[in-house]
C-alpha positions as CSV (number, residue, x, y, z in Angstrom):
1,X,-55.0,-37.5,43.1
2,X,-53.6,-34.2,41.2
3,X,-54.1,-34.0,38.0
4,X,-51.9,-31.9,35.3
5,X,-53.5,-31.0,31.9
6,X,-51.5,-31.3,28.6
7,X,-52.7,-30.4,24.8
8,X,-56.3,-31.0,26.1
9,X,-56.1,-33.9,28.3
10,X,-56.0,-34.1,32.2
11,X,-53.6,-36.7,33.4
12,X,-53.5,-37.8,36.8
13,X,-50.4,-38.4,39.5
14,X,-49.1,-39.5,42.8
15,X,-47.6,-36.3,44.8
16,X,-45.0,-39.0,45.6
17,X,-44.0,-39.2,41.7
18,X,-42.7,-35.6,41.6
19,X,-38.9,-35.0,40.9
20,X,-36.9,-32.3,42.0
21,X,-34.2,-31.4,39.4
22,X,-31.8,-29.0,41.8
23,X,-30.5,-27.2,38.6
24,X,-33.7,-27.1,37.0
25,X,-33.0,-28.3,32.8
26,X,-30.6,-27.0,30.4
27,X,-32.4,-23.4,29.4
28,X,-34.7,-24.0,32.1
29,X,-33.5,-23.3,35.2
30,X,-36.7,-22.2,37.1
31,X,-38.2,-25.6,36.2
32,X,-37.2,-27.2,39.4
33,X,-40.2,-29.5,40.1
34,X,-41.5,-32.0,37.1
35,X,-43.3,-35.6,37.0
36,X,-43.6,-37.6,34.8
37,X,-47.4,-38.6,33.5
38,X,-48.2,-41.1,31.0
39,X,-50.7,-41.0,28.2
40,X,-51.9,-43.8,27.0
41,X,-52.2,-43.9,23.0
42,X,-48.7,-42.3,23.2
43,X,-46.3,-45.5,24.4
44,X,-43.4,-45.8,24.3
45,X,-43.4,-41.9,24.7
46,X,-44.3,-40.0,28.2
47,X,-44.4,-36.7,29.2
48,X,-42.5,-34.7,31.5
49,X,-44.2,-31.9,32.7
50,X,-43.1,-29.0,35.1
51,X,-45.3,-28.4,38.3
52,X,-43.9,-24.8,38.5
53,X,-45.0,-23.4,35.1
54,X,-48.2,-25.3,34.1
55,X,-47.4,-24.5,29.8
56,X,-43.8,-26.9,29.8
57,X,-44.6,-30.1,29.1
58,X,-41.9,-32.4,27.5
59,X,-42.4,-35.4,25.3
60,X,-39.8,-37.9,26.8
61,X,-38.6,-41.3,26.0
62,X,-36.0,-44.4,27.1
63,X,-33.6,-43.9,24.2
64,X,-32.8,-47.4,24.4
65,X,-36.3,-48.1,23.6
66,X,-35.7,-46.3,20.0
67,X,-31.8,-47.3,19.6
68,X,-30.9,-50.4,21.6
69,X,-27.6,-49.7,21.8
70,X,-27.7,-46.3,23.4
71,X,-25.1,-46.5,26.3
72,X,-24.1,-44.0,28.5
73,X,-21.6,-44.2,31.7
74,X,-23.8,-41.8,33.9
75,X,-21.3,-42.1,36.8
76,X,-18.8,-40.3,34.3
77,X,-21.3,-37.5,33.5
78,X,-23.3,-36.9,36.4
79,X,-21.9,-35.9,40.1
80,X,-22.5,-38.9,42.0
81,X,-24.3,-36.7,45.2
82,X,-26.7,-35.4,42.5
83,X,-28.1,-38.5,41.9
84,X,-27.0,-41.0,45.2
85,X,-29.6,-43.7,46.1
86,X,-29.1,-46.0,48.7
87,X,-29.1,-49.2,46.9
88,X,-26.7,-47.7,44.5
89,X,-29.4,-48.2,41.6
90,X,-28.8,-47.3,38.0
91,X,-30.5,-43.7,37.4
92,X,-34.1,-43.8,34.8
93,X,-32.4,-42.4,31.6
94,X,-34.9,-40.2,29.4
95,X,-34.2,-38.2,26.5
96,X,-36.2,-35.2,25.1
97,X,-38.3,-35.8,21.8
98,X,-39.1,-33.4,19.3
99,X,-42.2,-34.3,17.1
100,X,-41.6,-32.2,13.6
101,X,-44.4,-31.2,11.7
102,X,-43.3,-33.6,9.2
103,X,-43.5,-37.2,11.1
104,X,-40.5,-38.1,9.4
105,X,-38.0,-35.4,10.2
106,X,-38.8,-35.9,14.3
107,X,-35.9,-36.3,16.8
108,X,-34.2,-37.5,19.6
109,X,-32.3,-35.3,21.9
110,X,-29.2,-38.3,22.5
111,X,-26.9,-35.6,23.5
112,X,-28.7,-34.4,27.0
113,X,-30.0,-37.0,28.4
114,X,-32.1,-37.0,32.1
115,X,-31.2,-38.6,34.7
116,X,-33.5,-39.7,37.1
117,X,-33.2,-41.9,40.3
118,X,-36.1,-44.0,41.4
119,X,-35.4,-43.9,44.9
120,X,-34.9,-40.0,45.7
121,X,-36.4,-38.7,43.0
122,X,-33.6,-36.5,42.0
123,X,-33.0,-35.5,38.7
124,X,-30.5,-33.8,36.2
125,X,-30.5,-33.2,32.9
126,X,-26.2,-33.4,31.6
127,X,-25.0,-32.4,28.1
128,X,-22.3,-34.9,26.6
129,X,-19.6,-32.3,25.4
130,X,-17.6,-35.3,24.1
131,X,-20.2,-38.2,22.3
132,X,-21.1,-39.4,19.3
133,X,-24.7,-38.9,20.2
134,X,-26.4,-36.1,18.0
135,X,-29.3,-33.5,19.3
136,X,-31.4,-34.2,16.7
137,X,-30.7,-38.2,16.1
138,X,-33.6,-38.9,13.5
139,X,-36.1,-42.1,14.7
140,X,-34.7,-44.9,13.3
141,X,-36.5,-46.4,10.6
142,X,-38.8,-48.9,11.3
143,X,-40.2,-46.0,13.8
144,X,-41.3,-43.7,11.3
145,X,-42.6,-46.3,9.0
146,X,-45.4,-47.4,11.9
């Protein structure tokens, strides 16, 4: 099994785990190939972590994990061959987390989420020009008081 090393640690996974994002991620457009690896100690977080430049590692999470009420309509956002599955499944959603220095002034990037599907293990990342979402939505409360 390959293995991927992040801040120290090296974390194992399946070849069959690794998503192809055809546009690579917004102000990364050479990152083409990433996976995403779990740590345990880290939950609900994960990372995602490019196979093409060993350095990029992201910390990623389901926003609806952090804000329940997170909705997005990805068929509105995201061209449907992009992301086609044959069961017509709804898409992983992940959003990109910035840990500050400061535990209490960390973010969630709500405004560009990733799209993932399950079953071709396709991916985009697609900014929401018009949303009420913010780039830098603070953790909500009860998450930076654990």
């Amino acid at each position: 099994m390959p293995t991927i090393h992040i801040q120290g640690v090296d974390l194992s996974y399946q070849e069959s785990s690794i998503i192809t994002f055809d546009e690579g991620l917004i102000g990364f457009p050479g990152l083409k190939r990433m996976v995403i690896v779990r740590q345990s100690g880290i939950e609900p977080f994960l990372w995602l972590a490019s196979l093409d430049d060993a350095s990029v590692a992201f910390l990623v999470v389901d926003p609806r994990q952090l804000f329940p009420d997170y909705k997005v309509e990805w068929q509105t956002v995201a061209p449907a061959h992009q992301l086609a599955s044959e069961d017509d499944e709804a898409p992983l959603v992940l959003a990109m987390v910035l840990i500050a220095a400061e535990w209490k002034e960390s973010s969630v990037n709500l405004r560009a989420p990733i799209f993932i599907s399950p079953s071709t293990m396709r991916g985009m990342q697609c900014a929401l020009s018009d949303s009420p979402y913010r780039l830098d939505e603070p953790f909500p409360e009860e998450v930076v008081a654990a």
